[in-house]
C-alpha positions in Angstrom: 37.8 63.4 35.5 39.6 60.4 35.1 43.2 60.3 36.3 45.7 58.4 34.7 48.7 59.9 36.0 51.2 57.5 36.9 54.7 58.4 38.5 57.9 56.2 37.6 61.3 56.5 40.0 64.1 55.2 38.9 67.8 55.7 38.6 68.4 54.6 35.0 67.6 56.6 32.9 67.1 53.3 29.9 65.0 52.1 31.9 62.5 55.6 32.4 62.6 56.0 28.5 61.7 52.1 28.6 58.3 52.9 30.9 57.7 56.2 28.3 57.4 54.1 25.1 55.9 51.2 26.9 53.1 53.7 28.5 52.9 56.5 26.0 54.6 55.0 23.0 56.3 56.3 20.0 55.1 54.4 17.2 58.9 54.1 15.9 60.0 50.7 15.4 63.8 51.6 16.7 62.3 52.8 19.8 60.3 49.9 20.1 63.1 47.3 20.0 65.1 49.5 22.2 62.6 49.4 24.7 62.2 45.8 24.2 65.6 44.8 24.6 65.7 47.0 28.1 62.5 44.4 29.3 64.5 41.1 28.0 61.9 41.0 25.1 63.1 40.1 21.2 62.7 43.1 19.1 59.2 43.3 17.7 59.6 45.6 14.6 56.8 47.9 14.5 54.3 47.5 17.1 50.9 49.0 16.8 50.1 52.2 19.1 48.9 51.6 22.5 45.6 52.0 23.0 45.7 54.0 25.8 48.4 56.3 27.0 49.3 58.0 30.6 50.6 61.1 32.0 53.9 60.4 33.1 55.7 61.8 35.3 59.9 60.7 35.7 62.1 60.8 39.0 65.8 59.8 39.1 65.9 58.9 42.7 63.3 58.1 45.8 63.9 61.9 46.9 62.9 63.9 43.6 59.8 60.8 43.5 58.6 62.0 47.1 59.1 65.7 46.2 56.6 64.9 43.0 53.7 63.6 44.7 54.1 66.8 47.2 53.7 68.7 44.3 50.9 67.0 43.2 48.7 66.4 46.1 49.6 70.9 46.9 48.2 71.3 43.1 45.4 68.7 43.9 46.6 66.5 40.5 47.6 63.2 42.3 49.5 60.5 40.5 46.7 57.1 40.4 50.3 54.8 40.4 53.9 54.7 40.9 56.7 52.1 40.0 59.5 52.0 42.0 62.7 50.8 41.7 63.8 48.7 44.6 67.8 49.5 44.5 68.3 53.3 44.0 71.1 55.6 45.6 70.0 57.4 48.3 66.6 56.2 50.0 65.7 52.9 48.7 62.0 51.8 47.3 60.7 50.6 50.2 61.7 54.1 52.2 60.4 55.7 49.1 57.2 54.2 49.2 57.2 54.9 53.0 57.6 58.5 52.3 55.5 58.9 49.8 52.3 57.0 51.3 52.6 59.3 54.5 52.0 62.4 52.0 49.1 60.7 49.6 47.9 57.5 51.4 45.7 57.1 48.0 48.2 56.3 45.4 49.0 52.5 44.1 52.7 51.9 44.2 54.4 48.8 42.5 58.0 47.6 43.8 60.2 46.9 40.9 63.3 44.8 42.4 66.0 42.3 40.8 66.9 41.3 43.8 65.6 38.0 45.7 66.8 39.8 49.3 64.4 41.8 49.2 61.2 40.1 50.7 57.6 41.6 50.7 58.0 40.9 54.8 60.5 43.1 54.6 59.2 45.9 52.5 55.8 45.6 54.6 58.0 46.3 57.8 59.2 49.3 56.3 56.4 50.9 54.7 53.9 49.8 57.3 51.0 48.3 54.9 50.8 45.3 53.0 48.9 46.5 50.1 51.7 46.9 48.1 52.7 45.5 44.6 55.5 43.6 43.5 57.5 43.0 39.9 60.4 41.4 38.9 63.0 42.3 36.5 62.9 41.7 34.0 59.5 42.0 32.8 57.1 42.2 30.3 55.9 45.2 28.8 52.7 43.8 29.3 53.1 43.5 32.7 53.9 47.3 33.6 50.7 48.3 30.7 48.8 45.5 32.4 49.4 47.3 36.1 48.9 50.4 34.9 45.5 49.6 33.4 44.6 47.9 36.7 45.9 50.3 39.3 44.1 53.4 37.2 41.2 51.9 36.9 40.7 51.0 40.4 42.4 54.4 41.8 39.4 55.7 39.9 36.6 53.7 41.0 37.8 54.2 44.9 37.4 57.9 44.5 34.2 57.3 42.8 33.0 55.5 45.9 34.7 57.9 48.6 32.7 60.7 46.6 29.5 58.4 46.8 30.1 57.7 50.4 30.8 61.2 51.3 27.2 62.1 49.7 25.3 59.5 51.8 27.0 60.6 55.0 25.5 64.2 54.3 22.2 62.3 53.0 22.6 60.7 56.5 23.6 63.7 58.7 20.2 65.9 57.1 18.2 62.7 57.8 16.2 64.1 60.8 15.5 67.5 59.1 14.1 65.8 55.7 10.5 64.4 54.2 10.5 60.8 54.2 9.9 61.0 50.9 14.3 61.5 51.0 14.4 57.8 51.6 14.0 56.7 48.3 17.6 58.7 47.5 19.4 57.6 50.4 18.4 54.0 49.0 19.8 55.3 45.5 23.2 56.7 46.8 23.6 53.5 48.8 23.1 51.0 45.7 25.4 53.4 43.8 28.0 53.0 46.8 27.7 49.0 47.0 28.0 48.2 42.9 31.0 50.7 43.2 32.7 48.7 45.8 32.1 45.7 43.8 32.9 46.8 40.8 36.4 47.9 42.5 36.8 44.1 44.0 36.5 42.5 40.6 39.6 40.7 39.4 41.3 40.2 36.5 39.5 37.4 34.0 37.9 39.3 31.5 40.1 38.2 28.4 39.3 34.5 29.0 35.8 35.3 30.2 34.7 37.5 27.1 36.3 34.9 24.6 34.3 32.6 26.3 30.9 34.1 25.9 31.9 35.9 22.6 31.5 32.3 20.6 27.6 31.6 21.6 27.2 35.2 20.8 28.5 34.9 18.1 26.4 32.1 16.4 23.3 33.6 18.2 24.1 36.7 16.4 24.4 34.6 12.8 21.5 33.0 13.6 19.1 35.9 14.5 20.6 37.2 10.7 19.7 34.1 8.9 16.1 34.5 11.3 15.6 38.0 9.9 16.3 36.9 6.4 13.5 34.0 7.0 11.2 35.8 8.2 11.0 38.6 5.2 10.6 35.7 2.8 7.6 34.3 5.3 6.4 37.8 5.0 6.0 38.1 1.4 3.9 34.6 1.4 1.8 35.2 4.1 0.7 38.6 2.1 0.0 36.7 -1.2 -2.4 34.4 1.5 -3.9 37.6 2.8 -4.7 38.8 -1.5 -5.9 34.9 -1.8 -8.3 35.0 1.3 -9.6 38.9 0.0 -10.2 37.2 -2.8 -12.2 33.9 -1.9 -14.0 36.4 0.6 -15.1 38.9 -2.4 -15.6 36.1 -4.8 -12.8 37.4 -7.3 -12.7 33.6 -9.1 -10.5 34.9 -12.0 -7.7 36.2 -9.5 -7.6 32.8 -7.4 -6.2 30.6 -10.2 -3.2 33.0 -10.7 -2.5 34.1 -6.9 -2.6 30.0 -5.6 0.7 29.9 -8.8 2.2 32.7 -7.4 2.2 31.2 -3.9 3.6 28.5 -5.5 6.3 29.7 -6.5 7.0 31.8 -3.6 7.2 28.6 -1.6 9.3 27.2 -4.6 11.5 29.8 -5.2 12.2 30.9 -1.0 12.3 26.9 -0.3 10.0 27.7 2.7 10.1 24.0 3.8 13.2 24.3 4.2 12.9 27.8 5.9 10.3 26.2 8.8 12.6 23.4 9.1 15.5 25.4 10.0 14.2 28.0 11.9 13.8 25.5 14.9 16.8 23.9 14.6 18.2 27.9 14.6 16.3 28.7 18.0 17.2 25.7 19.4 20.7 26.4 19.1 20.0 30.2 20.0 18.2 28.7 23.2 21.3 26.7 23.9 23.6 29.7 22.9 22.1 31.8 26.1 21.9 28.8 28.2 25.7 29.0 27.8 26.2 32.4 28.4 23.9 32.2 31.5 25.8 29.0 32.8 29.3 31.5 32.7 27.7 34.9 34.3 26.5 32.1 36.6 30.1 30.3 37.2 31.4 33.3 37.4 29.6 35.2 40.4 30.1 31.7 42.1 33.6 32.5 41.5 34.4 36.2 42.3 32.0 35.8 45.1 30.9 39.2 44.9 28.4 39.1 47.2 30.3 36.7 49.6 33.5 38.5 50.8 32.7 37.6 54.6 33.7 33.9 56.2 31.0 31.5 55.5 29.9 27.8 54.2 30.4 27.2 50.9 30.7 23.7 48.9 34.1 23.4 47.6 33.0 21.1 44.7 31.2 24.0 43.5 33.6 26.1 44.0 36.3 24.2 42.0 33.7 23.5 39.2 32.9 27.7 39.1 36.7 27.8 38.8 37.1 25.3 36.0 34.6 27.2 33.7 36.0 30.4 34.3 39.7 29.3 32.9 38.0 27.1 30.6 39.7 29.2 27.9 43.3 28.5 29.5 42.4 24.7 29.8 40.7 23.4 27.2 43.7 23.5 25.1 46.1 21.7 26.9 44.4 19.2 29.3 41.5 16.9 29.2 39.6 17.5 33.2 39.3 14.1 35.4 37.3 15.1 38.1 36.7 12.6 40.8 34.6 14.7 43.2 33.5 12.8 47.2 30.9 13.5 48.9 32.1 16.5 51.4 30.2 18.9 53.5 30.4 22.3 53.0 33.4 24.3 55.2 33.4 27.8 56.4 36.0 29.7 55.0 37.5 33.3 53.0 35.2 31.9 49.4 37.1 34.1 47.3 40.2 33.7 48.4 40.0 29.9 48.6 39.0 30.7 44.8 42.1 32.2 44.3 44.1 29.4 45.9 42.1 27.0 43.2 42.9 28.9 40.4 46.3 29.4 40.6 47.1 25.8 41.1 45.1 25.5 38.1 46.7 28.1 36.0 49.9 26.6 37.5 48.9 23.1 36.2 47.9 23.9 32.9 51.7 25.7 32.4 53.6 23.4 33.2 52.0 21.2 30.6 53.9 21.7 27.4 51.6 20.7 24.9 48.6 18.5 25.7 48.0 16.2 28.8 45.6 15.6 31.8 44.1 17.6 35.1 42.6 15.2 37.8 41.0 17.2 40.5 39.3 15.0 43.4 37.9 15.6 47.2 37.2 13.5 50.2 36.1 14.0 53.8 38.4 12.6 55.8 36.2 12.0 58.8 38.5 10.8 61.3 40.1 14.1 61.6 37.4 16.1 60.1 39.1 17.3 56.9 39.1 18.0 53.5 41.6 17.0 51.1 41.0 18.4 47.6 44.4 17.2 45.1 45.0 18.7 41.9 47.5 16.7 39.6 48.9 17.4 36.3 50.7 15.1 33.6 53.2 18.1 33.0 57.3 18.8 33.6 57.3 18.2 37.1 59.6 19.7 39.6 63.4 19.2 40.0 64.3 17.8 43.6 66.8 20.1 44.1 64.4 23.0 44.2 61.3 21.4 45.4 61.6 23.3 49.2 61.7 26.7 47.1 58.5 26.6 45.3 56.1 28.6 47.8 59.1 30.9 48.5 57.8 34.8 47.5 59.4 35.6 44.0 60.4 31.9 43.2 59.4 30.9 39.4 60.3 28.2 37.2 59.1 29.8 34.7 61.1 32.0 31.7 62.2 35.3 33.2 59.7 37.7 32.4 56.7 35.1 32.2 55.3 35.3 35.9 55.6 37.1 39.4 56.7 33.9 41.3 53.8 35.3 43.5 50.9 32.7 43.0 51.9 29.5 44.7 53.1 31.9 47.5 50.0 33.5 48.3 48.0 30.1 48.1 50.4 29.0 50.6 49.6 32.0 52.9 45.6 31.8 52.2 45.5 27.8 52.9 47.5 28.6 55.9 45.6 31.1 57.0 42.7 28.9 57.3 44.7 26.6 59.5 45.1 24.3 56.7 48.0 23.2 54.9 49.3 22.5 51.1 52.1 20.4 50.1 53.2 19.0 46.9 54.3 15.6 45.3 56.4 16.0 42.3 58.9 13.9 40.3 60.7 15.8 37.1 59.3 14.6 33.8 56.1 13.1 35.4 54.1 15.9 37.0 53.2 17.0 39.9 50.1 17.2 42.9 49.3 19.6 44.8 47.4 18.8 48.3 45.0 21.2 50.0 44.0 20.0 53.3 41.6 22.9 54.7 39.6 21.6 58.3 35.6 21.6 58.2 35.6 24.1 60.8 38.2 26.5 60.1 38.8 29.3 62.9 37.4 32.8 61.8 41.0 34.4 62.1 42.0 35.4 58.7 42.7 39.0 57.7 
């Protein structure tokens, strides 16, 4: 059964009724704007329904939220998610989070914090893991629906692989006592097991992606319509050629005359040179519609490097054109794309995080152009001390001076409150360091910026 129970703790109680209407929404357009106005959001007016709504379960402080997953895990109904307020009286988040991880390891938890003190270094020292979220107020009420659409989802694919692993262990343990003919299901539950692990390491792209393939499907969908309509017309002529041919066989001479008008006018009237004429110009542009959508399933597996999570080779300009035609959706409306690609060997590295790294400069790029401008991307070996240097610049806002040392700093935006984590540049920081390599940037306000990714061809295999 799918679980979408999701536990909120916090000690105001706006801002629980705020996470109610956001998650499981009354369609009331007072409630609505009071909501909104409790997330730093304009008031909307009446907002549609969500589409999909949670069981929720409220806490006013860290103890009464510990106390609720107890409950659950006893009545074996755990909560998929928790958000967490950061600053409560009594036991703060992180000690919350602490507490409530040592009764159900299992559940995703999200930090909700105002407050720039608190750093994820700290709150990983308390709590002891590092897979923990983070979100800023104020936020979105995209963001929190967003999460908890995420976290859900995967909480429910991880128990869908435990249960397939458990299954192959006892497929394993009864191994020795079995037929071989067993083997074929042991292969089963293990293909089961390794999609479902997969399918839980997927990220989050699908909007862009789908609009993406949803326009040559489209016009492949038009066209295989007009294709249909064709080929009824081509029907009902080639059956006046079959009655023309019955008759020239059975020497009918009287019905010839009158069948070669009607075919005639069938041609005539279903313009069928026109119909042969068009239907290859319509498969050709079919053909090319699949090309398309193979080129993206394609670009994207290059990408999510599903079937590469372990350190290897990869070639980076691959990687960054993969990248490109995955957020070609988010691009192609503000920037034009100067690539100016050297030839570079291939370096062993993390390839999806790398990807990561690449598309949140990217992403980062494209925002802080406001309406149109240009992308350059370019790589080079530098030999001498056996690097590579890939540079991503943008004609966009720039950066002030004054806050240039903040920008990989853990919560530090420059965007709109609400609009971003502050997370992205951050973690590329950590991933490009990781690798022993480094990232800087060159700005100047008003003029754009470039960011420098210096990764070594032979990175040590020391990232976690």
């Amino acid at each position: 059964m799918t679980n979408n129970r999701i536990l909120i703790v916090d000690d105001d109680p706006g801002v629980r009724e705020s996470y109610e209407e956001t998650l499981s929404p009354d369609p009331s357009p007072d409630i609505m704007d009071r909501g909104a106005s409790l997330f730093g959001e304009p008031k909307q007016g009446k907002e549609p329904k969500s589409k999909k709504n949670y069981e929720l379960f409220l806490a006013e402080n860290g103890e009464q939220g510990v106390e609720h997953v107890r409950l659950a895990v006893e009545h074996k109904k755990p909560f998929a998610a928790a958000f967490i307020d950061m600053k409560m009286p009594g036991i703060d988040g992180a000690e919350t989070s602490k507490r409530i991880w040592k009764t159900d390891p299992n559940i995703k938890i999200v930090i909700v914090t105002a407050y720039s003190e608190h750093t994820p270094d700290d709150i990983i020292r308390v709590t002891g893991r590092d897979d923990i979220f983070y979100l800023r107020k104020p936020f979105n009420p995209e963001e929190i629906r967003q999460f908890a659409r995420a976290f859900t989802n995967q909480w429910n694919l991880e128990r869908e692989k435990e249960l397939l692993t458990s299954k192959l262990e006892k497929a394993n343990m009864e191994l020795d006592d079995m037929n071989k003919n067993l083997r074929h299901k042991v292969e089963e539950q293990t293909t089961r097991l390794i999609q479902s692990e997969k399918m839980a390491s997927l990220g989050v792209l699908a909007a862009g992606v789908a609009h993406e393939i949803n326009n040559p499907i489209s016009f492949i969908r038009g066209n295989m319509s007009a294709i249909k309509k064709y080929s009824m017309r081509m029907a009902a002529l080639f059956e006046k050629y079959n009655q023309l041919e019955a008759c020239l066989i059975s020497g009918k001479k009287d019905s010839i005359k009158t069948l070669i008008q009607e075919i005639g006018g069938l041609k005539s009237e279903h313009k069928i040179d026109f119909i042969l004429e068009d239907m290859v110009d319509l498969a050709e542009e079919s053909l090319e519609g699949t090309t398309r959508v193979h080129d993206i399933v394609q670009d994207l597996k290059i990408f999510s490097r599903v079937d590469e999570a372990d350190f290897k080779n990869i070639d980076l300009n691959e990687t960054l054109d993969a990248t490109l035609n995955i957020l070609r959706n988010e691009l192609k409306y503000k920037a034009e794309i100067i690539k100016d690609y050297g030839d570079i060997p291939g370096i062993k590295c993390f390839p999806r995080k790398i990807s990561q790294v690449f598309m949140n400069i990217l992403m980062n790029a494209a925002q802080s152009i406001e309406e149109s401008g240009t992308i350059r991307i370019a790589t080079r070996y530098m030999e001498d001390d056996e690097r590579v240097e890939i540079s991503i610049s943008d004609t966009g806002r720039g950066i002030p001076r004054e806050i240039i040392s903040k920008i990989f700093d853990p919560f530090f935006t420059t965007k709109p409150e609400g609009q971003g984590t502050g997370l992205g540049l951050s973690l590329s920081f950590d991933i490009v360091r990781a690798h022993s390599g480094e990232i800087r940037i060159e700005t100047e306000e008003g003029k754009g910026s470039t960011f420098i990714i210096m990764l070594p061809f032979n990175t040590p295999h020391s990232l976690n």
